[in-house]
C-alpha positions as CSV (number, residue, x, y, z in Angstrom):
1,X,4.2,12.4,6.4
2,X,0.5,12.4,5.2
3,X,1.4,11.2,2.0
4,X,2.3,7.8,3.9
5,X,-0.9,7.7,5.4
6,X,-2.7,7.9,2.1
7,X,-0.9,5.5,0.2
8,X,-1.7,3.2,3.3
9,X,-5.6,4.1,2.6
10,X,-5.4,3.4,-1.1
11,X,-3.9,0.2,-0.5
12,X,-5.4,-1.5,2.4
13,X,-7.1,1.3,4.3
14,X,-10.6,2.7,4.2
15,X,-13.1,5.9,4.6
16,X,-16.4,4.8,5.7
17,X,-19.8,7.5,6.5
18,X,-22.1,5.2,6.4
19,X,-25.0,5.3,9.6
20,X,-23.7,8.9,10.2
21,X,-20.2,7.7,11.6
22,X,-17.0,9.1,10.2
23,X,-14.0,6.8,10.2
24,X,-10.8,6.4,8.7
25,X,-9.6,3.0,9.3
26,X,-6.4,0.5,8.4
27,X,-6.7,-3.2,7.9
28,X,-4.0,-5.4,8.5
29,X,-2.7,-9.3,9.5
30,X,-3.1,-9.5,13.2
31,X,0.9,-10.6,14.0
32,X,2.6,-9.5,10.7
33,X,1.4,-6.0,10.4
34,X,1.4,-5.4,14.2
35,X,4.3,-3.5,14.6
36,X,3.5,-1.4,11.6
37,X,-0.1,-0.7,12.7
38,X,1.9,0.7,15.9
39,X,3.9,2.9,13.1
40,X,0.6,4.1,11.5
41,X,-0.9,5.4,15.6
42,X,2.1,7.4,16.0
43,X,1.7,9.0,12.3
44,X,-1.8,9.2,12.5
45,X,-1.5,11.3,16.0
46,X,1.6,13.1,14.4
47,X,-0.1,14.1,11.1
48,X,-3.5,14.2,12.2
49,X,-3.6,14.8,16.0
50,X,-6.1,11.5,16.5
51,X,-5.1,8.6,19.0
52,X,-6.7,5.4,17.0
53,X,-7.8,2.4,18.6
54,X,-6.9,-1.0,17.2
55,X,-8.7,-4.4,17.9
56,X,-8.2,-7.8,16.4
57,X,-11.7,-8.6,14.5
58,X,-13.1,-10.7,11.9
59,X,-9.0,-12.4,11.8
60,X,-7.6,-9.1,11.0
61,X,-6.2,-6.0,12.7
62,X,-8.5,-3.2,12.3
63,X,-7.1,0.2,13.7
64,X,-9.4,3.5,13.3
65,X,-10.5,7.3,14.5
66,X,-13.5,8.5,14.2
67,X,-13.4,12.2,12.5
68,X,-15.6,14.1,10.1
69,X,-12.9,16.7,9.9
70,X,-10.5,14.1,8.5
71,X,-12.8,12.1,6.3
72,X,-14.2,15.4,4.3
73,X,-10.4,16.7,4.0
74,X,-9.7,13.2,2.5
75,X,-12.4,12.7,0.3
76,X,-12.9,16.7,-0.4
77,X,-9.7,18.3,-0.7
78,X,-7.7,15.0,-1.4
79,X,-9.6,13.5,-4.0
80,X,-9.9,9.6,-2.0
81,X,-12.5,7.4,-2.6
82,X,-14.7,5.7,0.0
83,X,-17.3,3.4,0.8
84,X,-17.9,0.1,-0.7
85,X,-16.7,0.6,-4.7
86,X,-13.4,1.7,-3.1
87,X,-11.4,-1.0,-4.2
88,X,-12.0,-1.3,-7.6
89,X,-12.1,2.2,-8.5
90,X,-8.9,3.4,-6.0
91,X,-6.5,5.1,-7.6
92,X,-4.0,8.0,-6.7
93,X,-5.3,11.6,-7.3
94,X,-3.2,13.5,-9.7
95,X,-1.9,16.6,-7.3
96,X,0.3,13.3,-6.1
97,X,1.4,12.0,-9.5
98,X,3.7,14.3,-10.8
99,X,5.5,15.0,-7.5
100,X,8.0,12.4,-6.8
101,X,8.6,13.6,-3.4
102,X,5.6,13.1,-2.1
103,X,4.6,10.3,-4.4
104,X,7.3,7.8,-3.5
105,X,5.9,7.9,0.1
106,X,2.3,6.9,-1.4
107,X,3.7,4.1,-3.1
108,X,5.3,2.7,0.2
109,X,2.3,3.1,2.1
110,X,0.9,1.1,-0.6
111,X,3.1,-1.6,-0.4
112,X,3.6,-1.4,3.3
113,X,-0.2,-2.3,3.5
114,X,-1.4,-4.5,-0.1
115,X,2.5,-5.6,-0.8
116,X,4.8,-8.4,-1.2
117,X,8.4,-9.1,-0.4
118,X,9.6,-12.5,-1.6
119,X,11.9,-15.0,-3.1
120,X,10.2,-15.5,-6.9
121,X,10.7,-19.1,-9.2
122,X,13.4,-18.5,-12.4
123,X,14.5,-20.7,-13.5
124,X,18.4,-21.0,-13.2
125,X,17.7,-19.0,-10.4
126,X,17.5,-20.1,-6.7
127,X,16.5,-17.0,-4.8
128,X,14.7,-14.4,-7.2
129,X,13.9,-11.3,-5.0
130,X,10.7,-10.0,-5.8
131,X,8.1,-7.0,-5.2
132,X,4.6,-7.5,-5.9
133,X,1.8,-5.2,-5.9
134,X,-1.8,-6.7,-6.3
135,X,-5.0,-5.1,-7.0
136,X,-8.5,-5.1,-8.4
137,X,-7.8,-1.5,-9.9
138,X,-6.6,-1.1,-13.3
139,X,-6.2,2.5,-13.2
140,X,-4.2,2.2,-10.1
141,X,-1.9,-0.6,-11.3
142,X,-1.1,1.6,-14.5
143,X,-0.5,4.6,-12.7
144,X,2.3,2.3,-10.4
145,X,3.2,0.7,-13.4
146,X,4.1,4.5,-15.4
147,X,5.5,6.2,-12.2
148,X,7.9,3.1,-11.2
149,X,9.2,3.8,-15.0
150,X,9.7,7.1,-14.8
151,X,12.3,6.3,-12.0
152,X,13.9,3.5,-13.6
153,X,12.3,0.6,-12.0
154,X,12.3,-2.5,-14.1
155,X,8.6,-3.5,-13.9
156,X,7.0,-6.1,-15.7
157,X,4.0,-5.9,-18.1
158,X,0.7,-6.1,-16.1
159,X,-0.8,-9.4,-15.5
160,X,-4.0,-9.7,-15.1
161,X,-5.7,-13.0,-13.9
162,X,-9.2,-13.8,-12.5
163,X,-9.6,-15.1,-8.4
164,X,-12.0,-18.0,-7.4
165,X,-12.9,-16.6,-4.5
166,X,-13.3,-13.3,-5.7
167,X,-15.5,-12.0,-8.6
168,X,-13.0,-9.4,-9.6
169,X,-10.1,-9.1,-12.2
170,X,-6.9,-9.0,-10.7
171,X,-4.0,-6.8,-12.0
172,X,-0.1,-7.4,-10.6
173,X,2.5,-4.9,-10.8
174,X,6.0,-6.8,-10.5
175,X,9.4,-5.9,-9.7
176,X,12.0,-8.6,-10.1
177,X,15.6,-9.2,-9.4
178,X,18.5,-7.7,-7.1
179,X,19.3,-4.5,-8.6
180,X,14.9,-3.4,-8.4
181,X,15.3,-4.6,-4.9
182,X,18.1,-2.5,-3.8
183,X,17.0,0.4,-5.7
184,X,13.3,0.3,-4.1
185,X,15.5,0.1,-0.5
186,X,17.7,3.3,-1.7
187,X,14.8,5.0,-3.3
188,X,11.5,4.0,-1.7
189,X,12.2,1.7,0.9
190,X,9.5,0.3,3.8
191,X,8.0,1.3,6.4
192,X,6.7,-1.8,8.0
193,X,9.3,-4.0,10.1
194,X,8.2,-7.3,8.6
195,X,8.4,-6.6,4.7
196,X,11.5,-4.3,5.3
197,X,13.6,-7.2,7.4
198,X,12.1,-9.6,4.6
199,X,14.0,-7.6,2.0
200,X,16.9,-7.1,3.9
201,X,17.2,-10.9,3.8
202,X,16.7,-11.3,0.5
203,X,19.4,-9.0,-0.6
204,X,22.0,-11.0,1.7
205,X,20.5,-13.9,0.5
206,X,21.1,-13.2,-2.9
């Protein structure tokens, strides 16, 4: 589903035109994400008909097509940002917001690609399960904030903390305890191996 793909963009994806080359691209951990990189190929043939090529650069798995075609259609008709202010200013385009249907699959490509699945400190409480979603966008942290709401998530009030390697504010979006875990896996769930086996452990765990 293409809304899959551009959750994956907004969270740890990018649209690049610079020097007259058009690419779409996904960034990932080189072993972790390898598996789901593989998922992205198939989608990205499926949805897009374009075979991407993915090579282990810089420490991190880069997998891209090059396509003008795609990269206006993104930017044009889907309202995605590109280029280097991407980050800060990402956010989901509002056709997306008020669907459900396909906006759930935005948020897991989000969390697929700029997530975390892990055991959180409480105390009284050994293994915490916990969802985290990180970013350097307020707008988009507010908008998962409000639409996790809507469909009676539990999530926590934004925290927002500086980085020292990074010059940016932070903003996390958190989802915490057994009963936000299993609904994100009945609702939402995951579409990369490695953070879906990682909550399937922490709900036996728990």
């Amino acid at each position: 589903m293409e809304a899959e793909l551009i959750g994956a963009l907004i969270g740890d994806g990018y649209i690049s035109l610079a020097s007259g080359k058009y690419i779409v691209g996904f960034v990932g951990h080189p072993i972790d994400d390898l598996e789901y990189h593989k998922y992205l190929s198939k989608l990205m043939q499926k949805v897009w008909d374009k075979v991407p090529r993915s090579v282990i650069r810089l420490g991190g798995l880069r997998t891209k097509f090059y396509s003008k075609e795609i990269c206006y259609k993104l930017i044009n008709d889907l309202g995605l940002l590109y280029g280097a202010g991407k980050a800060k200013n990402v956010f989901i385009p509002e056709m997306f917001v008020l669907n459900w249907k396909l906006l759930k699959y935005i948020i897991r490509g989000i969390v697929d690609t700029d997530g975390s699945v892990f055991y959180s400190k409480k105390p009284g409480v050994e293994k915490y399960p916990a969802i985290e979603i990180t970013t350097i966008s307020i707008k988009l942290a507010e908008q998962l904030r409000e639409s996790l709401l809507c469909q009676s998530f539990r999530v926590t009030k934004l925290r927002s903390y500086g980085g020292q390697l990074s010059k940016h504010r932070k903003y996390k979006v958190g989802l915490y305890g057994q009963n936000n875990l299993m609904h994100w896996l009945k609702e939402i769930g995951f579409s990369n191996p490695t953070k879906q086996a990682k909550a399937i452990a922490l709900c036996s765990d728990y």
